[in-house]
C-alpha positions as CSV (number, residue, x, y, z in Angstrom):
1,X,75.9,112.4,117.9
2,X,74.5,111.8,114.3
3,X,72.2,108.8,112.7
4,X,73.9,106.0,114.5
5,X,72.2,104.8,118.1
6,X,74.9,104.7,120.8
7,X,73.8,101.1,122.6
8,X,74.9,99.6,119.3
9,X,78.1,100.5,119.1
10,X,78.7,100.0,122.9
11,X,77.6,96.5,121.6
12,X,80.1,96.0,119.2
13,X,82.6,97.4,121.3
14,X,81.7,94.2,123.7
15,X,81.2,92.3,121.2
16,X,85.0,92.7,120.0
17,X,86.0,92.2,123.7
18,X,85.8,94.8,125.7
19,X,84.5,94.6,129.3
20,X,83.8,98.0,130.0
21,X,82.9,100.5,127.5
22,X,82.9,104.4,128.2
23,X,80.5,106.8,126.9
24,X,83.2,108.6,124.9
25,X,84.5,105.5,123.4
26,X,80.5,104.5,121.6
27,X,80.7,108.4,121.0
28,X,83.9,108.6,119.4
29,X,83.4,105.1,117.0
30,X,80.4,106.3,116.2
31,X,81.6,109.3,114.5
32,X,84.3,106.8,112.5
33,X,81.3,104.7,111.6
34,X,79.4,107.5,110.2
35,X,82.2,109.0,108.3
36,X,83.3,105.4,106.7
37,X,80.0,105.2,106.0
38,X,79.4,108.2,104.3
39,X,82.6,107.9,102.3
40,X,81.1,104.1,101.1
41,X,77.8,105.8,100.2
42,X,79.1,108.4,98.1
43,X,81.5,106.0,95.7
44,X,78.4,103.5,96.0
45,X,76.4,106.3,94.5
46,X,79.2,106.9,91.7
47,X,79.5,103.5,90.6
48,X,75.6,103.1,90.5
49,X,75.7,106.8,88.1
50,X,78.7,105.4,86.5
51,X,75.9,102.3,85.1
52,X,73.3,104.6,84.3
53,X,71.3,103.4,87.4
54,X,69.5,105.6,89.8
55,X,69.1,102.6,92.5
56,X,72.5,101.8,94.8
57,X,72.5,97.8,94.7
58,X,74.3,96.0,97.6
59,X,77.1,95.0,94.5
60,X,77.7,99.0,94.4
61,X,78.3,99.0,98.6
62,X,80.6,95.8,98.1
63,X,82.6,97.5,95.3
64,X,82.3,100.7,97.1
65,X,84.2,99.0,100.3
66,X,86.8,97.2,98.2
67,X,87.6,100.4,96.9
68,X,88.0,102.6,99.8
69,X,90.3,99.4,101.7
């Protein structure tokens, strides 16, 4: 898989209600998660360039999200 731990996302799997959680299923979100949150962190990185700043604020990750909803 990539940068995210799988016991995590078996967590929030649980967490939203699931009893039993397969392998392939924390596998599987996990890639989602990654690629959602590689699409947030390049338009966070835009919008903290488009301000002439060099540091990503949390402000550029909620703008960021609102814009990719």
């Amino acid at each position: 898989m990539g940068e995210i731990p799988i016991a995590p996302i078996g967590r929030i799997i649980r967490n939203a209600g699931g009893q039993r959680v397969g392998e392939s299923a924390e596998i599987a979100l996990g890639k989602v998660l990654e690629q959602w949150a590689e699409d947030v962190s390049i338009q966070a990185v835009k919008l903290a360039k488009h301000a002439g700043r060099v540091t990503v604020s949390a402000s550029d990750i909620e703008l960021a999200v609102k814009g990719l909803a």
